[in-house]
PDBQT receptor file of N, H, CA, C and O in Angstrom, charges set to zero:
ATOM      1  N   UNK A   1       0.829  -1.182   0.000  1.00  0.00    +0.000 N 
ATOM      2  CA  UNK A   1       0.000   0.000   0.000  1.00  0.00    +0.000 C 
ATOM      3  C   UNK A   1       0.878   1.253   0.000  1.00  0.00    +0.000 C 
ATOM      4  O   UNK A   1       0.699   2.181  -0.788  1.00  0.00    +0.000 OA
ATOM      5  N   UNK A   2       1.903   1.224   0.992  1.00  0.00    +0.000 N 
ATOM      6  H   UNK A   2       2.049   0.470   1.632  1.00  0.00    +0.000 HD
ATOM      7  CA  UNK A   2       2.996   2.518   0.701  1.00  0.00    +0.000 C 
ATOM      8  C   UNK A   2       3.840   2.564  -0.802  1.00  0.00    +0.000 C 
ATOM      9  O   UNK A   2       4.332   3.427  -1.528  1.00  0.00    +0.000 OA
ATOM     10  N   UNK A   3       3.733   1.562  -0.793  1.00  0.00    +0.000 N 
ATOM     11  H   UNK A   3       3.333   0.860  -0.203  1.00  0.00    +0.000 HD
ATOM     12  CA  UNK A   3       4.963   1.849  -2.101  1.00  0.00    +0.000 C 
ATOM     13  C   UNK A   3       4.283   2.410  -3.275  1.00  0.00    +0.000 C 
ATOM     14  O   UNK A   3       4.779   3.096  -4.169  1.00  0.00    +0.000 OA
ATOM     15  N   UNK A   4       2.711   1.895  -3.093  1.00  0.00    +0.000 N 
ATOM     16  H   UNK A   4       2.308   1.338  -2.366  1.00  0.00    +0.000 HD
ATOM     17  CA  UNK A   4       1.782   2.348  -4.543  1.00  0.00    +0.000 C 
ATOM     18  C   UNK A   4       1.329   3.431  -4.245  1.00  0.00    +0.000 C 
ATOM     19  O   UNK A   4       0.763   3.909  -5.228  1.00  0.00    +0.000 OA
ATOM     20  N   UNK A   5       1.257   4.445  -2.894  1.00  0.00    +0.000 N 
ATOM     21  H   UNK A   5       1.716   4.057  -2.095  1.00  0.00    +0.000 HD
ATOM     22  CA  UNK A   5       1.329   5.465  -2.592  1.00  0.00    +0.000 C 
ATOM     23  C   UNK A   5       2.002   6.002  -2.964  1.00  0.00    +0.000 C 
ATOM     24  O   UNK A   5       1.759   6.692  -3.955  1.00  0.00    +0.000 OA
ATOM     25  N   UNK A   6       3.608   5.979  -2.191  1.00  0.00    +0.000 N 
ATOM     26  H   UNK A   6       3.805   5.419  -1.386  1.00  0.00    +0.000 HD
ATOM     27  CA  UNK A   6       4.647   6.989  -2.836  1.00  0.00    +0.000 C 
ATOM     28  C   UNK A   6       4.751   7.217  -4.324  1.00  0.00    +0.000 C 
ATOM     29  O   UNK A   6       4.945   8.307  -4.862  1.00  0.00    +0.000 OA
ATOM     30  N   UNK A   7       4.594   6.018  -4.937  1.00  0.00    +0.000 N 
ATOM     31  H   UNK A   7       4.436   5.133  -4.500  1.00  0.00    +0.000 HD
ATOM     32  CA  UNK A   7       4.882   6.181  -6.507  1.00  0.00    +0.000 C 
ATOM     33  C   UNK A   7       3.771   7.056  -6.791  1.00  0.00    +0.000 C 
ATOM     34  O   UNK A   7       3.977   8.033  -7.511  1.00  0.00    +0.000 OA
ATOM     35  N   UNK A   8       2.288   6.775  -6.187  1.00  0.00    +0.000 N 
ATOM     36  H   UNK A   8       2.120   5.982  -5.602  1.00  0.00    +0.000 HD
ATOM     37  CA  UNK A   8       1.410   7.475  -6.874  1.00  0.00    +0.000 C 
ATOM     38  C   UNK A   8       1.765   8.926  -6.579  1.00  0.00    +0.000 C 
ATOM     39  O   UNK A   8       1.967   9.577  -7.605  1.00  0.00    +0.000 OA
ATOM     40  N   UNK A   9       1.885   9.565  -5.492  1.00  0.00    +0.000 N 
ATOM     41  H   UNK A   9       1.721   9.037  -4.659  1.00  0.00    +0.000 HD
ATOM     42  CA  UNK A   9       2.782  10.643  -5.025  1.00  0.00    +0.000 C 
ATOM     43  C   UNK A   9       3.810  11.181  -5.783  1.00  0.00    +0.000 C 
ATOM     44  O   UNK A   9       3.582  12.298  -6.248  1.00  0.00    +0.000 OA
ATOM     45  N   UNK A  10       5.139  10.552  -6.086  1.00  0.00    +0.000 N 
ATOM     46  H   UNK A  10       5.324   9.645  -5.708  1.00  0.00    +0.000 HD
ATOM     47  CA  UNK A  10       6.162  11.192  -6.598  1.00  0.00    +0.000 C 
ATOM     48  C   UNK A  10       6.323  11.211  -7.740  1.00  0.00    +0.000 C 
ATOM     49  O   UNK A  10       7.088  12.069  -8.180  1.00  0.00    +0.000 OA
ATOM     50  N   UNK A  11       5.572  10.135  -8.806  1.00  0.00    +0.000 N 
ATOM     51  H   UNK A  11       4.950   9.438  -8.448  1.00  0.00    +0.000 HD
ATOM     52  CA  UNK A  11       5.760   9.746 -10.349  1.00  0.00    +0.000 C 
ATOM     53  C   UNK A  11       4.303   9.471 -10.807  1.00  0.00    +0.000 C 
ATOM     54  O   UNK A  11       4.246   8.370 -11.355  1.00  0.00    +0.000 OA
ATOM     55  N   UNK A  12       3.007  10.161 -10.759  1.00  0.00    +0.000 N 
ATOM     56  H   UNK A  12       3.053  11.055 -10.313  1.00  0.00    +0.000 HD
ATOM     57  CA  UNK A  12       1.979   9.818 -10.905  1.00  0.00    +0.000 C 
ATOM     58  C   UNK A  12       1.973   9.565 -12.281  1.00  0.00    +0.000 C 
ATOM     59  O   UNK A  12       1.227   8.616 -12.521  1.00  0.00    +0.000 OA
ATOM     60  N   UNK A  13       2.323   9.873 -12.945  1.00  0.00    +0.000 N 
ATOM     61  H   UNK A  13       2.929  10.644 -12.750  1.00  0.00    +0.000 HD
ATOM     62  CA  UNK A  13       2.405   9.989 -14.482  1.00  0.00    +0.000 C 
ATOM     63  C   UNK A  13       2.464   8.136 -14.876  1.00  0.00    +0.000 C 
ATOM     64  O   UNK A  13       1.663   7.464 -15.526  1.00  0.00    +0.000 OA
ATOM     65  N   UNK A  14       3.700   7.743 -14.204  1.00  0.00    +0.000 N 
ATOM     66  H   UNK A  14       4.351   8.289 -13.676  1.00  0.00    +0.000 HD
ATOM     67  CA  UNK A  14       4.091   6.347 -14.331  1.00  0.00    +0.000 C 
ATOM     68  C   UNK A  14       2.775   4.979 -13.971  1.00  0.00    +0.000 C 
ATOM     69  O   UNK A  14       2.563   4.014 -14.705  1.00  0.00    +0.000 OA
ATOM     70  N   UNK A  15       2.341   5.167 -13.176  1.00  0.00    +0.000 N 
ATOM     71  H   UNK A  15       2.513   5.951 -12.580  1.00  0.00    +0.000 HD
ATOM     72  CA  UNK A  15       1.173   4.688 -12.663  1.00  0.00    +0.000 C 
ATOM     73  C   UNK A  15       0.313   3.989 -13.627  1.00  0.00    +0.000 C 
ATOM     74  O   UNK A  15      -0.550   4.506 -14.337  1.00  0.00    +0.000 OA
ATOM     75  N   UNK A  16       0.802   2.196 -13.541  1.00  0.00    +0.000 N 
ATOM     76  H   UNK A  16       1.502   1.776 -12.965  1.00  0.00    +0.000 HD
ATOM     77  CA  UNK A  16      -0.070   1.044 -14.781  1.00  0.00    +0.000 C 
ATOM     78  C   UNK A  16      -1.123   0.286 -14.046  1.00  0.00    +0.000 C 
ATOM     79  O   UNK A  16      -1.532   0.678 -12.954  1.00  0.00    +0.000 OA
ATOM     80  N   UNK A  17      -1.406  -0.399 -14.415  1.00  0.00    +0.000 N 
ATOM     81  H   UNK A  17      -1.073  -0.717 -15.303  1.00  0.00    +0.000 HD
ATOM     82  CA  UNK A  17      -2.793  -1.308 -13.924  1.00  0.00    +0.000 C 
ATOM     83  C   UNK A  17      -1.664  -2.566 -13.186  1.00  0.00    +0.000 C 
ATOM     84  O   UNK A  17      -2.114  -3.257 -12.272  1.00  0.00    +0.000 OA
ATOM     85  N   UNK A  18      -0.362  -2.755 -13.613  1.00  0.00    +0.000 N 
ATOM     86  H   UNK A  18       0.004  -2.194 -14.356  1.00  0.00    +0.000 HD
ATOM     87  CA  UNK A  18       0.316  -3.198 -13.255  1.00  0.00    +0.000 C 
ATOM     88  C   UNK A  18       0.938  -2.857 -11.445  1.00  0.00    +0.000 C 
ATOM     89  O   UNK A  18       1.688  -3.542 -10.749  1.00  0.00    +0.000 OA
ATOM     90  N   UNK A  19       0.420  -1.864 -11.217  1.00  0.00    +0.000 N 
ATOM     91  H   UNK A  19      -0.190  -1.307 -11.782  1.00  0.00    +0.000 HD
ATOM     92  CA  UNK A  19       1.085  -1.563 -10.400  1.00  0.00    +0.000 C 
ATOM     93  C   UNK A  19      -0.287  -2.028  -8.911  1.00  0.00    +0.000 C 
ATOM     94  O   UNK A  19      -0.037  -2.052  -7.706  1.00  0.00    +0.000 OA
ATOM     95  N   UNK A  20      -1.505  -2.299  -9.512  1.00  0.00    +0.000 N 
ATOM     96  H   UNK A  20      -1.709  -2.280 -10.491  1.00  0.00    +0.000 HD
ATOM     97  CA  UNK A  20      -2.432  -2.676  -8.452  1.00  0.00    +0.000 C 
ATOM     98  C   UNK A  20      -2.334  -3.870  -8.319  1.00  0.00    +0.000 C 
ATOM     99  O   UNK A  20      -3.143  -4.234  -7.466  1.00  0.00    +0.000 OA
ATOM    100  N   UNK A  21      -1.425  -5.177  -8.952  1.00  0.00    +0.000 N 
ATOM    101  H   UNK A  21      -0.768  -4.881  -9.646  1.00  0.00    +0.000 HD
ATOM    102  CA  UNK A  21      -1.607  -6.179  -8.978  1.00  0.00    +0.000 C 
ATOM    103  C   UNK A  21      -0.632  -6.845  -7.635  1.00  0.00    +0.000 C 
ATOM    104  O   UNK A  21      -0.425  -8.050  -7.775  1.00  0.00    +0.000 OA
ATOM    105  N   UNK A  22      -0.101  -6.302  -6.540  1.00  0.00    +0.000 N 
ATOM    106  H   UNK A  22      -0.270  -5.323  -6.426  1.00  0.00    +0.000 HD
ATOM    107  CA  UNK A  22       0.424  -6.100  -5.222  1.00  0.00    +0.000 C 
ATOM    108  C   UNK A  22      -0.194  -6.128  -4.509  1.00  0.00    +0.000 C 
ATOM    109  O   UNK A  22      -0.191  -7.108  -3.764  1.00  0.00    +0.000 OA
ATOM    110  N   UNK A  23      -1.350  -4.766  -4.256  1.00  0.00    +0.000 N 
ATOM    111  H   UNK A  23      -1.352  -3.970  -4.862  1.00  0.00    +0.000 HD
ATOM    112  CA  UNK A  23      -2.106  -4.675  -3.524  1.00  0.00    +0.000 C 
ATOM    113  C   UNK A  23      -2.965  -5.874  -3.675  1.00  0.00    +0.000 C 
ATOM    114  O   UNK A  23      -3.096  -6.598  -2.688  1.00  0.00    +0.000 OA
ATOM    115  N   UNK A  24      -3.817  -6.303  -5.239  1.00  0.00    +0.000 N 
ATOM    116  H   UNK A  24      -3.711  -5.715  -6.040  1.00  0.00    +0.000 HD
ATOM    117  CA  UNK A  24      -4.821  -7.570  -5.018  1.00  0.00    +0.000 C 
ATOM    118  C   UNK A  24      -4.094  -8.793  -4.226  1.00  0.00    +0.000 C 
ATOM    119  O   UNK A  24      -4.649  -9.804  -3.795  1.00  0.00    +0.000 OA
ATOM    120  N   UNK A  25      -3.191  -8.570  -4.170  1.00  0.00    +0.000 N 
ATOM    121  H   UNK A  25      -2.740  -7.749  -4.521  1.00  0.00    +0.000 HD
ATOM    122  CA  UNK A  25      -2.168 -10.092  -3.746  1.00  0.00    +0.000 C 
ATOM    123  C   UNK A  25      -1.683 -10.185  -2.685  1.00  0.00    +0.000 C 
ATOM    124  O   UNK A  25      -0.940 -11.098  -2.324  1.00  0.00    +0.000 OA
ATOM    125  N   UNK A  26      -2.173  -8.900  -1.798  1.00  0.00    +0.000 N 
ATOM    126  H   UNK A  26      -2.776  -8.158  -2.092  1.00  0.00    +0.000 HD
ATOM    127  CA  UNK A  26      -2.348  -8.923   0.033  1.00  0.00    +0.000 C 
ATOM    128  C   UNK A  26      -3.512  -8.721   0.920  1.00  0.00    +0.000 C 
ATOM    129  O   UNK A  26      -3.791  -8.469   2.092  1.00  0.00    +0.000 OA
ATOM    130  N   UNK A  27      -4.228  -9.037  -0.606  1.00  0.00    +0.000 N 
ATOM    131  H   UNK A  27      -4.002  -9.242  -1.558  1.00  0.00    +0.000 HD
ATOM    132  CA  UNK A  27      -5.934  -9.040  -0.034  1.00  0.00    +0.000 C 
ATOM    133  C   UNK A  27      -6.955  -7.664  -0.220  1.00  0.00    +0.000 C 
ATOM    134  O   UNK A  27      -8.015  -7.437   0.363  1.00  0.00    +0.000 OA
ATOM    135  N   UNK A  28      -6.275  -6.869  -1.203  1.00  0.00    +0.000 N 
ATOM    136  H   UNK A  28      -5.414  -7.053  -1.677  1.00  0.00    +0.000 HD
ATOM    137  CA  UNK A  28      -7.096  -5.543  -1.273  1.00  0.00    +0.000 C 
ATOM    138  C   UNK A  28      -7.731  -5.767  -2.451  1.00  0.00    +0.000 C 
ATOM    139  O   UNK A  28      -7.216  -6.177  -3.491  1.00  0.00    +0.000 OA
ATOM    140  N   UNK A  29      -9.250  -5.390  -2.187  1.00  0.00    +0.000 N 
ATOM    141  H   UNK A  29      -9.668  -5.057  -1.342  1.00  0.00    +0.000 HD
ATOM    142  CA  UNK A  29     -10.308  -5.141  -2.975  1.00  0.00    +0.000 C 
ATOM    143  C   UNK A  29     -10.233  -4.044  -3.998  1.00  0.00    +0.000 C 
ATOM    144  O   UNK A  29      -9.408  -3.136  -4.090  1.00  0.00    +0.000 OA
ATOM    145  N   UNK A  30     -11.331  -4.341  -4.787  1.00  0.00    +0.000 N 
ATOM    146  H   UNK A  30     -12.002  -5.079  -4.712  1.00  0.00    +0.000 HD
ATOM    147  CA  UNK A  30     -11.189  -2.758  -5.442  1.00  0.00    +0.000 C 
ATOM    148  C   UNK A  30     -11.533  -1.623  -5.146  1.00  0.00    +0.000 C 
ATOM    149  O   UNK A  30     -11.074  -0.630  -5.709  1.00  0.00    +0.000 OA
ATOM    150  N   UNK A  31     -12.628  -1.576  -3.965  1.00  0.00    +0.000 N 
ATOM    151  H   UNK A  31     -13.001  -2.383  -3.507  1.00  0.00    +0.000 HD
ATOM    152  CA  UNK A  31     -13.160  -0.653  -3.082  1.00  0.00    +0.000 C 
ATOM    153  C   UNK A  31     -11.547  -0.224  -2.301  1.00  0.00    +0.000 C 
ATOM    154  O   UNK A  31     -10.836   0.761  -2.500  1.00  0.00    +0.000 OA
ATOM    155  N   UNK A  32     -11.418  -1.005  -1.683  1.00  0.00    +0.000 N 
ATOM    156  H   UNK A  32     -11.996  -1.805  -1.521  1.00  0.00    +0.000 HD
ATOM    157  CA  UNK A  32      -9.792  -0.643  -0.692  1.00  0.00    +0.000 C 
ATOM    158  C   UNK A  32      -8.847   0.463  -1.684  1.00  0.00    +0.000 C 
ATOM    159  O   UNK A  32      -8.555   1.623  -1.393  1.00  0.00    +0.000 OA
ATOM    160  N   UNK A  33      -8.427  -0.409  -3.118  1.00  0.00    +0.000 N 
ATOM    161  H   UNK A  33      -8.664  -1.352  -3.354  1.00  0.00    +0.000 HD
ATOM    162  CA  UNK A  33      -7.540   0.326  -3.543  1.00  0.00    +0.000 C 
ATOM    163  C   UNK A  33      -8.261   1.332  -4.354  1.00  0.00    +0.000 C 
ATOM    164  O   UNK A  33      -7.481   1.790  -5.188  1.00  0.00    +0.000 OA
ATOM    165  N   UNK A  34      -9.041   1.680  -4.413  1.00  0.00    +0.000 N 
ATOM    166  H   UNK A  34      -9.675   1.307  -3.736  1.00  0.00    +0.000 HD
ATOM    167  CA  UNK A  34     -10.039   2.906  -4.737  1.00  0.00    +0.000 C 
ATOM    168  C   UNK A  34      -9.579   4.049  -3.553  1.00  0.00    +0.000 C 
ATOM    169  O   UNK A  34      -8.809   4.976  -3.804  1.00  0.00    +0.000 OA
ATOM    170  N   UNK A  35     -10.077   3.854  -2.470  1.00  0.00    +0.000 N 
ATOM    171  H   UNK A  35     -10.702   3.101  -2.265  1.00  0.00    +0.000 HD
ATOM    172  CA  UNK A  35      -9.564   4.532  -1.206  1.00  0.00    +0.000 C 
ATOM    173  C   UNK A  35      -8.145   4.832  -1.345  1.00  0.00    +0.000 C 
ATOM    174  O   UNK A  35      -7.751   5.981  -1.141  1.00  0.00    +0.000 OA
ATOM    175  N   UNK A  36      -7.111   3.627  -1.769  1.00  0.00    +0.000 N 
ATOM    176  H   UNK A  36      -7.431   2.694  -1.935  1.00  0.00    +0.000 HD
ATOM    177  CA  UNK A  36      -5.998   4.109  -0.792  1.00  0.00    +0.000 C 
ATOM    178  C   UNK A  36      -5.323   4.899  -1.940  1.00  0.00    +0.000 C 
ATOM    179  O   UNK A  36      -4.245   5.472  -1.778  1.00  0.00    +0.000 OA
ATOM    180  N   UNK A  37      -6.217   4.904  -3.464  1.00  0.00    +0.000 N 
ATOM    181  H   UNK A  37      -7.092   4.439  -3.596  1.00  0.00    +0.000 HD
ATOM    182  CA  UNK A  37      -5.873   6.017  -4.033  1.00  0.00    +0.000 C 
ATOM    183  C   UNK A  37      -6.401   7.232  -4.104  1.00  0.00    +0.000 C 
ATOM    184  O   UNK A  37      -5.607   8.172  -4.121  1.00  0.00    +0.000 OA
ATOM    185  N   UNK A  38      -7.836   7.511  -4.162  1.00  0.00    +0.000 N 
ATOM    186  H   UNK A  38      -8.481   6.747  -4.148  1.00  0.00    +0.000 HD
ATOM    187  CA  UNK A  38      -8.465   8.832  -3.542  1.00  0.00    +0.000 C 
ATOM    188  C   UNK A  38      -7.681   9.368  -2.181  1.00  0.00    +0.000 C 
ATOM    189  O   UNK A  38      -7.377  10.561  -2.166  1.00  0.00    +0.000 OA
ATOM    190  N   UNK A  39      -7.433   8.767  -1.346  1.00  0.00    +0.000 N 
ATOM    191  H   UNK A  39      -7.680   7.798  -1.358  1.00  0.00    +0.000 HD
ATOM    192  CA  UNK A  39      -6.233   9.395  -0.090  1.00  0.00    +0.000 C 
ATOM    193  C   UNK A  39      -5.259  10.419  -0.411  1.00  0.00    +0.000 C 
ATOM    194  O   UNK A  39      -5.146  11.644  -0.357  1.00  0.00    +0.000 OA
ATOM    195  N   UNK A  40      -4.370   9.028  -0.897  1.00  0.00    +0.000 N 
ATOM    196  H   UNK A  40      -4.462   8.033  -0.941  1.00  0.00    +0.000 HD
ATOM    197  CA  UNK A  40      -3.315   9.175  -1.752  1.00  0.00    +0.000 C 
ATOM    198  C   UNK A  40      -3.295  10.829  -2.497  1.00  0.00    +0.000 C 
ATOM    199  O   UNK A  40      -2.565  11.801  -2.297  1.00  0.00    +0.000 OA
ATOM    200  N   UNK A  41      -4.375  10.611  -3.356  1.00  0.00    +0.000 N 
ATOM    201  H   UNK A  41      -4.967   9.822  -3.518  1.00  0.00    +0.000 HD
ATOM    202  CA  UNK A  41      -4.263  11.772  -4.049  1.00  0.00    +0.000 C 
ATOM    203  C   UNK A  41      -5.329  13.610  -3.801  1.00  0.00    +0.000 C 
ATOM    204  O   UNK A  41      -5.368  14.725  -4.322  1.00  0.00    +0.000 OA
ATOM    205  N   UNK A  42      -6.091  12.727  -2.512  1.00  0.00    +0.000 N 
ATOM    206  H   UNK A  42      -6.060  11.821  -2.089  1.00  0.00    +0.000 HD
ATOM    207  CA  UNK A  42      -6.345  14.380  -1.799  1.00  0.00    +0.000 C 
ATOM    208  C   UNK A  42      -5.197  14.617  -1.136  1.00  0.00    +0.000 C 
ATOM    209  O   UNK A  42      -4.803  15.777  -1.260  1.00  0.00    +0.000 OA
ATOM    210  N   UNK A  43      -4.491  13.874  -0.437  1.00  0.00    +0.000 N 
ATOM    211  H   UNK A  43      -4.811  12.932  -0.335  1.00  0.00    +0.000 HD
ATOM    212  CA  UNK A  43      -3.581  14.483   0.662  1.00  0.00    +0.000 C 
ATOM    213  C   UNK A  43      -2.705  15.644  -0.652  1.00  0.00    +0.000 C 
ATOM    214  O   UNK A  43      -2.758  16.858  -0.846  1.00  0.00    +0.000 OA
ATOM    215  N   UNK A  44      -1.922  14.456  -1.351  1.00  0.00    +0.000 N 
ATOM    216  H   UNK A  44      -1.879  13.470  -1.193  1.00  0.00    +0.000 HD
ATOM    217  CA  UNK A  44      -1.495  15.427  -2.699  1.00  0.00    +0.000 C 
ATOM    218  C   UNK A  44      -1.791  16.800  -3.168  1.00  0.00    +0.000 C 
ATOM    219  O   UNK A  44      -1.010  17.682  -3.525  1.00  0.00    +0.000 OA
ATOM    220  N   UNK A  45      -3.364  16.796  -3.073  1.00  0.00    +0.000 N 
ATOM    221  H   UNK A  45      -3.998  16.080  -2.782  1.00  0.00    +0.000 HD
ATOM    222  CA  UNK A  45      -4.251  17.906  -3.723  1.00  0.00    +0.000 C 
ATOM    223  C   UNK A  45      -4.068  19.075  -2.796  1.00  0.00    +0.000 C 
ATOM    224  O   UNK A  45      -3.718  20.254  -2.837  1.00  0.00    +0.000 OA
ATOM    225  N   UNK A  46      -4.471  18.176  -1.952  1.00  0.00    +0.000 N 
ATOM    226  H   UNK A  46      -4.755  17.218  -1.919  1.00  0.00    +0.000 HD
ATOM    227  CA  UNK A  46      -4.703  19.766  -0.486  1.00  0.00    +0.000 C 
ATOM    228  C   UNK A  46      -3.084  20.302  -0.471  1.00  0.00    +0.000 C 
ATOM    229  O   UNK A  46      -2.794  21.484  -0.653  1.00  0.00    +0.000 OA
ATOM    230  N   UNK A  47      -2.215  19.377  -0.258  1.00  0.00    +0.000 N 
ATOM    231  H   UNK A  47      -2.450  18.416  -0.110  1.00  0.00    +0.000 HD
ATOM    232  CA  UNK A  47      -0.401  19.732   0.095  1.00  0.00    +0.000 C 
ATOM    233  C   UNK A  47      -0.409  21.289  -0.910  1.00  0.00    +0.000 C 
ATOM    234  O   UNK A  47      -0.389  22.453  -0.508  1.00  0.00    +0.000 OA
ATOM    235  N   UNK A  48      -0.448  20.711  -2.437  1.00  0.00    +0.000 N 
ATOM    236  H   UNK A  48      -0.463  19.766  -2.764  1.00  0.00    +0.000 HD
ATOM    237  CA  UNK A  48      -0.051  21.870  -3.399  1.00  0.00    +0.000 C 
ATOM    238  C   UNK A  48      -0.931  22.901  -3.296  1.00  0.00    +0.000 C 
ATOM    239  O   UNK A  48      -0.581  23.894  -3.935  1.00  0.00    +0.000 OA
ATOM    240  N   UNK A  49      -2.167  23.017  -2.584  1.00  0.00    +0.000 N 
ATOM    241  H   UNK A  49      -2.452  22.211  -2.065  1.00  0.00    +0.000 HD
ATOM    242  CA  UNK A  49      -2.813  23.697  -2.816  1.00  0.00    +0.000 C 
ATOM    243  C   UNK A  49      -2.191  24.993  -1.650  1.00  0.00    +0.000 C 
ATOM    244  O   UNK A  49      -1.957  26.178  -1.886  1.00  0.00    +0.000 OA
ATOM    245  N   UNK A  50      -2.047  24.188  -0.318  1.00  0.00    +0.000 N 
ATOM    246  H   UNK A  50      -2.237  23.225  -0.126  1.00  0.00    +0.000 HD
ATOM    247  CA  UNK A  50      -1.621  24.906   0.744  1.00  0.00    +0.000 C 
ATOM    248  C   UNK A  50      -0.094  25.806   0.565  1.00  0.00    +0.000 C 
ATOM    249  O   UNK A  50       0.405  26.758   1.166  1.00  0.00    +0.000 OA
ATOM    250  N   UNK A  51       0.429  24.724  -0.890  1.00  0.00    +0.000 N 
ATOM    251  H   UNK A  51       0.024  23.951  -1.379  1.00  0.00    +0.000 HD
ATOM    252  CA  UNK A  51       1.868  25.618  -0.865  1.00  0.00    +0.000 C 
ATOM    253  C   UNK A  51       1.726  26.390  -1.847  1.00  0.00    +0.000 C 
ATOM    254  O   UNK A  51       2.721  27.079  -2.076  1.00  0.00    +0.000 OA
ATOM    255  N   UNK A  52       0.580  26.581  -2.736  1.00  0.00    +0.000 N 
ATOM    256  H   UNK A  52      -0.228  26.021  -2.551  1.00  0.00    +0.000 HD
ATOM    257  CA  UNK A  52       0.550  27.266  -3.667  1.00  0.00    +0.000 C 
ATOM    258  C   UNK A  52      -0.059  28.934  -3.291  1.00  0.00    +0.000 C 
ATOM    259  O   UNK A  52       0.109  30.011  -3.863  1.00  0.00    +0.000 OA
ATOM    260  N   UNK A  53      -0.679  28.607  -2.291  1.00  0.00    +0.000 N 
ATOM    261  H   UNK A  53      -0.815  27.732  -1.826  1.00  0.00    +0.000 HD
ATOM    262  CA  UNK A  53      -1.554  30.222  -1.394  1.00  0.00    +0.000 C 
ATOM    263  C   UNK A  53      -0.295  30.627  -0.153  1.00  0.00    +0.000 C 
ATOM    264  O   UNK A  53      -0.367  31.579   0.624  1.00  0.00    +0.000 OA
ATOM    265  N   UNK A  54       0.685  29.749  -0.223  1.00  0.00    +0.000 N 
ATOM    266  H   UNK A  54       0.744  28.975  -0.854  1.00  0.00    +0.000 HD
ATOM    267  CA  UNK A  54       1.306  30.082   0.716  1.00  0.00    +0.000 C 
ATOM    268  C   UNK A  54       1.277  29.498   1.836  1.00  0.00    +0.000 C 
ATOM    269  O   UNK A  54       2.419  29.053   1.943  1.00  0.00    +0.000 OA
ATOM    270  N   UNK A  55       0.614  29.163   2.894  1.00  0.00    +0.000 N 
ATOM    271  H   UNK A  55      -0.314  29.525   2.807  1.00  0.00    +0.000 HD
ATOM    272  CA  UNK A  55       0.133  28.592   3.771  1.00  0.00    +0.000 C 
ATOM    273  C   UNK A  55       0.992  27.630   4.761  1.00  0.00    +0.000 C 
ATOM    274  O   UNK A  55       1.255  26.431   4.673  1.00  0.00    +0.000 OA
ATOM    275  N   UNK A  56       1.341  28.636   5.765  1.00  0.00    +0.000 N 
ATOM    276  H   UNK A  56       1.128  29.610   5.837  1.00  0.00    +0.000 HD
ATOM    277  CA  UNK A  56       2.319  28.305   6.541  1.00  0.00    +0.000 C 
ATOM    278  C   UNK A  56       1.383  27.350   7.726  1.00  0.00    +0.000 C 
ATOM    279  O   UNK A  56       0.209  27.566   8.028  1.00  0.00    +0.000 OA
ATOM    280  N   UNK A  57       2.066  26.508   8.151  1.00  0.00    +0.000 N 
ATOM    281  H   UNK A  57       3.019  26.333   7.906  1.00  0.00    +0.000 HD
ATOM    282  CA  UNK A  57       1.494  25.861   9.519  1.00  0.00    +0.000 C 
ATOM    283  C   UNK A  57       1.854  26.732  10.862  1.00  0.00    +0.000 C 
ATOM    284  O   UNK A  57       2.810  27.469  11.104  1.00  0.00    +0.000 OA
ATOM    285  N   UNK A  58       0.650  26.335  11.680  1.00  0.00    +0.000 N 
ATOM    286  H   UNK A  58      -0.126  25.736  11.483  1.00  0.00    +0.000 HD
ATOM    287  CA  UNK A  58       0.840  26.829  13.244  1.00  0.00    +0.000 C 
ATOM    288  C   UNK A  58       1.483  25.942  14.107  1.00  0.00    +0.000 C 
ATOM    289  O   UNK A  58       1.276  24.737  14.249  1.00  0.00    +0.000 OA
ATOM    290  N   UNK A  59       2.704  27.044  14.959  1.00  0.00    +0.000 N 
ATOM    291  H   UNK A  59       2.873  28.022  14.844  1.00  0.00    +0.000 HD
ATOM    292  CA  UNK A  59       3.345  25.948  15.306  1.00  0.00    +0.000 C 
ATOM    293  C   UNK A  59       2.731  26.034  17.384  1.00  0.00    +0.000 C 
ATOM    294  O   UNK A  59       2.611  27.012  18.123  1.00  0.00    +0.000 OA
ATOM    295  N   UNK A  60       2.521  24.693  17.617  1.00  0.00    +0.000 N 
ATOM    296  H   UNK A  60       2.618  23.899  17.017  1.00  0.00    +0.000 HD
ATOM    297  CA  UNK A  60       1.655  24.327  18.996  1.00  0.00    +0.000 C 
ATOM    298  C   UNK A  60       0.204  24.761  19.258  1.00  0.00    +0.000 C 
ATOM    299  O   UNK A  60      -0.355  24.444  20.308  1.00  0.00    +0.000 OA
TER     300      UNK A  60
């Protein structure tokens, strides 16, 4: 699940049908890897969005 994260993360472009055939083979559904790519790719969404307005974190 991490590794098809990060890739989806750092090289989305690269990203085959090949690359879900891991996840089916530790027991993830297609619902599951549906999720753990919608995640995957809001966390993504929101990140650039926050660095794109600027958007510093509060610190404590």
């Amino acid at each position: 699940m991490l590794v098809y994260a990060l890739k989806l993360t750092r090289t989305p472009s690269t990203m085959a049908e090949t690359d879900l055939m891991p996840l089916r083979e530790v027991g993830f559904d297609d619902r599951a890897i549906h999720d753990i790519c919608a995640i995957a790719a809001y966390y993504g969404f929101v990140n650039r969005i926050a660095d794109g307005l600027g958007v510093e974190l509060e610190n404590g």
